[in-house]
N, C-alpha and C positions, 0 to 999 in steps of 0.2 A: 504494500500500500504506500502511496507518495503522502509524504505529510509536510505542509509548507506552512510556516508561519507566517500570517495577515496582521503586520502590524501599520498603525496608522496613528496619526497626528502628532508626533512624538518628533518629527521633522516636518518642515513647511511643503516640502512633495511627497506626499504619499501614495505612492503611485501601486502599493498593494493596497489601500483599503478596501473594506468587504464591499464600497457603492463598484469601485472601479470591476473587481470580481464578481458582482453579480448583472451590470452591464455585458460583461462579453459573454456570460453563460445564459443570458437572458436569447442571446442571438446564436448561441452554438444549435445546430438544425439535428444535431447527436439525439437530443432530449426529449423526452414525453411526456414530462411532467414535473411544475416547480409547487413546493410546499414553502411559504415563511411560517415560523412562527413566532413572533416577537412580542414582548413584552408589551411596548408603546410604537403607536406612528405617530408621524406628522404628515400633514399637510405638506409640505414643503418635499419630502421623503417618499410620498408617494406620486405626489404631481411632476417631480424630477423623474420617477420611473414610468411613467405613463407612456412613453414615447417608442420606449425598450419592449412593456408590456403588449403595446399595438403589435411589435412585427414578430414579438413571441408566440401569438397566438396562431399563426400562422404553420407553427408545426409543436408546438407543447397541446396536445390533448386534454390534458389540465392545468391549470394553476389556483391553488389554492392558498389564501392570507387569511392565519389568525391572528389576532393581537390581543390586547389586554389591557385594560382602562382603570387599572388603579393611579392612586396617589393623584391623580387631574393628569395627568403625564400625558393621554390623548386626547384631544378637543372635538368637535363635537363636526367643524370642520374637515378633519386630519377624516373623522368616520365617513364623511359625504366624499369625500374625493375616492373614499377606497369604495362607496356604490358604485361610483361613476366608470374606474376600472371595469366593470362588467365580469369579473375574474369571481369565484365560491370565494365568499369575505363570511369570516367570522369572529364574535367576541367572546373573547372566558373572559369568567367575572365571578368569585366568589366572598360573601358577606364575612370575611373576617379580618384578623389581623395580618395574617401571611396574604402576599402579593404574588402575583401570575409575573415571572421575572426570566422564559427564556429568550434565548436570541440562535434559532436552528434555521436554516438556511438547504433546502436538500434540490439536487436536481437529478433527477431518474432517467435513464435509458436505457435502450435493448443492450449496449453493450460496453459503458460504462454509466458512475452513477459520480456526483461530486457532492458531499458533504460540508458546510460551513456555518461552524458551533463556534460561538467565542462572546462576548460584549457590547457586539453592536446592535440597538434597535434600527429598526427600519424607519430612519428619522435620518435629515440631510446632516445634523451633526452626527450620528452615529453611524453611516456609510461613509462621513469624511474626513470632520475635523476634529473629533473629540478622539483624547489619546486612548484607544482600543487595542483588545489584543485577540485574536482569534485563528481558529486550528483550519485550514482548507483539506480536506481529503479526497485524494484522488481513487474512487473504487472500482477496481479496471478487472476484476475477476470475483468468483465467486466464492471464495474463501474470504476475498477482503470484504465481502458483501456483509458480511457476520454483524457488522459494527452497526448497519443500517438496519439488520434484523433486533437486532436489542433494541435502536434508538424507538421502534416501531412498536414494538413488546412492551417501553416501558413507559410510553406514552400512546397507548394502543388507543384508547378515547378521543383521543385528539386526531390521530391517522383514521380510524374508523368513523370519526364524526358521531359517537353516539356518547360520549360526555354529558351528561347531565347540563352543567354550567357551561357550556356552549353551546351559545346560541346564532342563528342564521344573522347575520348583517341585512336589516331593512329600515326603510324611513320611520317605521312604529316604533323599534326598535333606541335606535337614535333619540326619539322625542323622550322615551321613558326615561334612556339612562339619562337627558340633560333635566329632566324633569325632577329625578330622584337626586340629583346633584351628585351623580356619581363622575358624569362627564362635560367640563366645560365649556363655552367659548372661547373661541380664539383669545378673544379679548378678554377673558376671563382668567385664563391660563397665558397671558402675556401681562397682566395686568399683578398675580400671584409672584412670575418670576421679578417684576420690576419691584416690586416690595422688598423679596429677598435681594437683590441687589444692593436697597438703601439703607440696610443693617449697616450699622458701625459709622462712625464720623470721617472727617479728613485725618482727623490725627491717627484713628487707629488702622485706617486704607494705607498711608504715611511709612506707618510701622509697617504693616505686613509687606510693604512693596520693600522694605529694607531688607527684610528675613528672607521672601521670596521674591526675587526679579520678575518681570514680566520674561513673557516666550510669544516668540512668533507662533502664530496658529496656522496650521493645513489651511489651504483655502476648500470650501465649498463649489462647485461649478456654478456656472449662473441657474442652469436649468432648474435647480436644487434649493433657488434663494427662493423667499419672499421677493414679488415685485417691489421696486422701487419706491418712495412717495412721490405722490405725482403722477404716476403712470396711469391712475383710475380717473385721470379728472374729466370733467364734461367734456366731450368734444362740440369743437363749432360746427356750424353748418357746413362749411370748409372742407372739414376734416372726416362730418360722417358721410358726406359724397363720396370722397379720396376710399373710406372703409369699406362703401359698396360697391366701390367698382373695382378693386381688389379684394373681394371677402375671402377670399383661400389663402393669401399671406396677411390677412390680420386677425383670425378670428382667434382667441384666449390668446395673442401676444400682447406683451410685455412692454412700457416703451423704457429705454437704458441711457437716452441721449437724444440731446437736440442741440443743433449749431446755433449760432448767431448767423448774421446774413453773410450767405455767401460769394465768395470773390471772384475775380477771375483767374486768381491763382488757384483757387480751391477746386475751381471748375477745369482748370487744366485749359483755359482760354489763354493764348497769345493776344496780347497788345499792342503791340512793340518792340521796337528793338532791343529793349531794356528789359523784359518780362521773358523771363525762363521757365518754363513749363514743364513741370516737374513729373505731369501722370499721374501724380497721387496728393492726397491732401492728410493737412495732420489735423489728429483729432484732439480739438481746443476745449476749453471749459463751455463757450458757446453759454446757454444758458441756462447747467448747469453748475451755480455758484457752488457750493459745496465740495466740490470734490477737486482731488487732487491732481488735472491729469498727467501730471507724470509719471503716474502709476496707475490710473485709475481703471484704464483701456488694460492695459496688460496685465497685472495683476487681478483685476475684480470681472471687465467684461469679456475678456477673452483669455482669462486665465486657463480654462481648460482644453485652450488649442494643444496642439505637438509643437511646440515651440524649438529651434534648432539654432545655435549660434552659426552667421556665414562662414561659409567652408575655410574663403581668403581669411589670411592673418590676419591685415590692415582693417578687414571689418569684422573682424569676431568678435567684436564687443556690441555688433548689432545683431537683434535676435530675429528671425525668421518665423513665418507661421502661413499658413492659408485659409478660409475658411467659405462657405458657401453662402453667398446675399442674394436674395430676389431683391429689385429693384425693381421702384413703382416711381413714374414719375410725373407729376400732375392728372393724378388719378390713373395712371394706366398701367397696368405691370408689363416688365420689357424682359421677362427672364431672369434665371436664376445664372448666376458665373461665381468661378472660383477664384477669389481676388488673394494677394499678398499684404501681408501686414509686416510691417517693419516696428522695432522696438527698439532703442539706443540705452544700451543698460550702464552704460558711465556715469557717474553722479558727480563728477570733477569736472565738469566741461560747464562753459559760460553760461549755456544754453539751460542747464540743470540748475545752477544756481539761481539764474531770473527767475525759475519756477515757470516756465517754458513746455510746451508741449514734447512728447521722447517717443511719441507711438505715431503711424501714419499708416494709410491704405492706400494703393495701389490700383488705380483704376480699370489698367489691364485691357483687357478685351470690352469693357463695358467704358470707355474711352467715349466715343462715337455718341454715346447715349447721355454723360455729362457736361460734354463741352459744350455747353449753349448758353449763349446771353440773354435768353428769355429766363435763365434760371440765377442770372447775378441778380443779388440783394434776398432775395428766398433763403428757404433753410433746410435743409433735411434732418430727418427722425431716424432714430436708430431703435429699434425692434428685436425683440427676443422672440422667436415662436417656437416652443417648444414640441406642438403638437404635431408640426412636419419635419422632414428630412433634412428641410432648405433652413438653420436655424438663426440664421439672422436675416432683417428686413431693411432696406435703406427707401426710406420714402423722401422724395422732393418737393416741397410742394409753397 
């Protein structure tokens, strides 16, 4: 039997975590069937897997998720997004003081099976950035199959679905437990953790940051986050014309970014003899004040590209990436292309210290379709859509 350690958040790439491991097994075409069963979801944890789940379905025969709603730990939310999965969803739930606390992860097939037991719930912290540690088993015969025969024997109620305190996931369901306050609101259970947060004063936060350092945290993928603030606001009349006449690349996306007006350098327009035309545009704070973008693009919105430093010496301090954009521009969708993203990871250059932009995209093949001076002074939108293939949106408008 192979047995590989799944550790995770413990360094800032974690490129074993159980989200990144249940990703590629969610699409290996080997399998017939995935069982979770975890303690707590989230919202954020399931919504991030939805995408995986769609083109699983496609050859898994079954998938089945149980979870567990003690302590407030799943919201009321977290349980609607796992209806929406259309996948056998179930809750254990028993009236006492011991808590429903696994985290089993099983994928089955004719001719291998992969097992994954350890610490993580099925929550975007606990597939990514919270410091985890969990066992992956590879059961590739049937002598190694033994492990899965116990796991099955000694949680035989749960496998067989005839558990008493297991119950089917439906909307009745849901109203009772928010009803019985066993399961919160979002806002209810964000509202819980911000309280424990504001335990303790400055002085004693003061002390503990002297005893304990801060640590960089694993990033989460965007797929994975909570939307933005902002990204839910009214749209104008503008904008829900632009939404219906591209409804395939806007519907449940995300918005991550909006320019200020654009230029003719942005647009990749010649003026003059003095105007160098670069192909690509860097991505500026625009107007989003808040953030940082010298980081903000590469670490937060496109953290979870393949990012590659350039092969040349002279530019391996810039980092490489690709990624797929539909492009809609004054309401029209023009196609989906694979553009380049560039990233300048030096923090000693002029440009870094101004607090200056360090990330740009590359317009590439989709050239032709930005260089227009009906689109100088306008703005484009940057779009998350998790629900397709094509994950980011660049609307013009």
């Amino acid at each position: 039997m192979e047995i590989q350690l799944l550790g995770q958040g413990y360094e800032k790439e974690s490129e074993n975590s159980v989200g990144n491991h249940l990703i590629k097994l969610l699409l290996d075409k080997e399998f017939r069937s995935f069982t979770a069963i975890s303690a707590f979801i989230s919202q954020a944890g399931i919504t991030g897997l939805s995408t995986h789940f769609e083109k699983a379905k496609r050859h898994l025969d079954v998938i089945t998720i149980i979870t567990g709603v003690d302590q407030k730990g799943t919201s009321k939310e977290a349980l609607e997004a796992l209806i929406k999965l259309d996948v056998n969803a179930y809750v254990f739930y028993q009236p006492s003081v011991t808590i429903f606390h696994p985290k089993i992860y099983l994928f089955e097939g004719i001719k291998k099976s992969v097992l994954i037991i350890g610490s993580s719930n099925l929550t975007a912290q606990g597939l990514f950035s919270n410091i985890e540690a969990s066992l992956r088993l590879n059961v590739n015969n049937e002598e190694d199959n033994e492990i899965i025969t116990q796991l099955k024997s000694y949680y035989k109620g749960l496998f067989d679905l005839s558990e008493p305190n297991l119950k089917k996931l439906n909307k009745k369901l849901i109203k009772g437990l928010v009803k019985a306050e066993v399961v919160p609101t979002e806002e209810e259970r964000k509202a819980i953790q911000d309280k424990a947060k504001k335990v303790g004063n400055k002085e004693s936060q003061k002390l503990i940051y002297q005893i304990f350092p801060k640590r960089e945290i694993a990033k989460i993928p965007i797929s994975f986050r909570k939307p933005r603030k902002g990204s839910k606001k009214k749209k104008t009349k503008k904008q829900r014309s632009t939404v219906k006449k591209a409804k395939t690349a806007f519907d449940k996306a995300s918005l991550l970014w909006e320019s200020g007006e654009l230029t003719e350098r942005d647009l990749n327009i010649p003026t003059g003899g003095n105007t160098n035309p670069t192909g690509s545009m860097l991505f500026k704070k625009g107007k989003n004040e808040d953030i940082d973008h010298r980081h903000f693009f590469r670490d937060e919105i496109f953290n979870s590209l393949n990012w590659q430093n350039d092969p040349k010496k002279r530019l391996s301090h810039l980092e490489r990436a690709t990624a797929i954009f539909t492009i809609i521009v004054e309401g029209k969708e023009k196609g989906t292309f694979e553009l380049k993203l560039s990233h300048n990871s030096r923090t000693n250059t002029t440009t870094y210290k101004q607090k200056n932009s360090m990330t740009s995209i590359s317009w590439g093949e989709a050239k032709a379709l930005i260089a227009k001076k009906g689109l100088i002074g306008k703005s484009v939108k940057l779009y998350y859509q998790s629900e397709t293939d094509d994950q980011f949106v660049l609307v013009f408008e």
